[in-house]
C-alpha positions in Angstrom: -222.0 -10.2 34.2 -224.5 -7.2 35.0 -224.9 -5.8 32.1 -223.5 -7.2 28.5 -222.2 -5.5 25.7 -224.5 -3.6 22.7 -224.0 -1.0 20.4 -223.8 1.5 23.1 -222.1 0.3 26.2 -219.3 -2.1 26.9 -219.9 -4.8 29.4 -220.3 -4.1 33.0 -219.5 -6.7 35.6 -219.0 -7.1 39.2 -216.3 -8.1 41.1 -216.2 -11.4 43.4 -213.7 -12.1 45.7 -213.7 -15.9 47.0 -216.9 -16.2 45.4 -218.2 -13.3 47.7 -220.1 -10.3 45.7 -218.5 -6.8 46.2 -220.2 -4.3 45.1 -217.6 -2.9 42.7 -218.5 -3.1 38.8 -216.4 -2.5 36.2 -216.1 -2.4 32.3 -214.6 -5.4 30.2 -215.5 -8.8 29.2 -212.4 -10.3 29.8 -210.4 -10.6 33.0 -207.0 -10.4 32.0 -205.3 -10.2 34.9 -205.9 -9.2 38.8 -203.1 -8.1 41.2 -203.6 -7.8 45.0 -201.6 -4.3 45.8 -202.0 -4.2 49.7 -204.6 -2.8 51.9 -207.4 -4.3 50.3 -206.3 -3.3 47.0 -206.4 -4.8 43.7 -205.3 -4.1 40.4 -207.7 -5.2 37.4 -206.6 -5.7 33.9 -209.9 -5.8 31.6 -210.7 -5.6 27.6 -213.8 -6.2 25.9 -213.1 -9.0 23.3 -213.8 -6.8 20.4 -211.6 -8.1 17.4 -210.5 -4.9 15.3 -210.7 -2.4 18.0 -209.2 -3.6 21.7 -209.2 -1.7 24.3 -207.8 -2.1 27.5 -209.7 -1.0 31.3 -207.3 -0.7 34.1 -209.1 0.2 37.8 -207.8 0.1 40.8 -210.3 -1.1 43.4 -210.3 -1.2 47.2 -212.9 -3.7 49.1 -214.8 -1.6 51.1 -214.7 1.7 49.1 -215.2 0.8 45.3 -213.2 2.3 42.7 -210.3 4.0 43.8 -208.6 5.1 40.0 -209.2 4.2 36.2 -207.4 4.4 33.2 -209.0 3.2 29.7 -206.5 2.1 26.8 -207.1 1.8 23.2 -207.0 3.6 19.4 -209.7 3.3 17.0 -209.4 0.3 14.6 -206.1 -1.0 16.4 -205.7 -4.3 17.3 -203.2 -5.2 19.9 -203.3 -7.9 22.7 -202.4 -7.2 26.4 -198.8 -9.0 27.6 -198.9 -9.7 31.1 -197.3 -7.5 33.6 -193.7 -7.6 35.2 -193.2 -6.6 38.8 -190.9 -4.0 38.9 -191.4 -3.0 42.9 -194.0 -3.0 45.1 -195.6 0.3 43.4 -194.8 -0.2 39.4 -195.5 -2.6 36.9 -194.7 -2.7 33.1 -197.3 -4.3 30.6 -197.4 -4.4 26.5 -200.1 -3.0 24.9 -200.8 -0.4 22.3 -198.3 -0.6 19.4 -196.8 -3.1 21.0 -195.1 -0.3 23.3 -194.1 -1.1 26.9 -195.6 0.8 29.7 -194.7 1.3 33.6 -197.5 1.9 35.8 -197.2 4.0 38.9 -199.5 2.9 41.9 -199.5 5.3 44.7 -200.8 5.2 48.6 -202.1 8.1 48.7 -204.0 10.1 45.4 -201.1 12.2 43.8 -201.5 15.6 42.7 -201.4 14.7 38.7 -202.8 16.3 35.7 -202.4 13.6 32.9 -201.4 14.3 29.0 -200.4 11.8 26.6 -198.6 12.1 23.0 -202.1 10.5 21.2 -205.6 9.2 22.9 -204.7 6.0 23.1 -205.1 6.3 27.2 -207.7 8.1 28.7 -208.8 9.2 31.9 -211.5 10.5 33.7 -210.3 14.4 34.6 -208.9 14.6 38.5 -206.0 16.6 39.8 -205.4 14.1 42.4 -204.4 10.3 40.8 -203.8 6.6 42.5 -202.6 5.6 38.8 -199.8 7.0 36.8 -199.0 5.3 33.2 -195.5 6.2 31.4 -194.5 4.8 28.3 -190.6 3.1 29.3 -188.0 3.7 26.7 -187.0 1.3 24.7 -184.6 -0.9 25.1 
């Protein structure tokens, strides 16, 4: 841990891989889950441990370059619990989260042209035209 949490900031920690520092920080207290995507790619799943108001930090990191994508999950004065992911292929996932709503994530190569708008704020993203990540909520079922 780098930094921890206060008033004003969530936590901000770095990333190890086989107990090797990387350079790459990222928000979240928690480690939920981490994915190895390919080419020195992961997939991090992080929330802050804050009891009435979750949220949920997903980044896509590449050794060697930092940061590749983010996405930030969460409603004010929700609380929900992240459900580990299901493979779907080798460039989609679904998790739970948020209203207990299932959602596919999209994982692309190459940085998409995307311009991302959701039904509420309950995702948010930094504003870019061109995306690694792509969230959909799936239908139900």
């Amino acid at each position: 841990m780098i930094k921890p949490a206060n008033d004003y900031r969530e936590t901000l920690c770095e990333v190890y891989l086989d107990d090797v520092a990387t350079q790459i920080y990222v928000r979240g207290e928690v480690l939920e889950q981490a994915l190895y995507v390919a080419d020195n790619r992961y997939l991090l799943f992080t929330t802050d441990n804050v009891i009435f108001e979750e949220s949920l930090n997903i980044y896509l990191i590449e050794i060697g370059r930092g940061v590749l994508d983010k996405l930030w999950a969460g409603v004010p004065y929700e609380t929900d619990s992240y459900s580990g992911c299901e493979i779907l292929d080798e460039y989609s996932l679904r998790f739970s989260f948020i209203y207990k709503r299932d959602w596919q994530l999209l994982i692309y190569q190459k940085p998409a042209f995307r311009v991302s708008f959701y039904s509420f704020l309950a995702f948010l993203t930094t504003f870019r035209l061109k995306r690694y990540l792509r969230l959909k909520q799936m239908p139900k079922s």
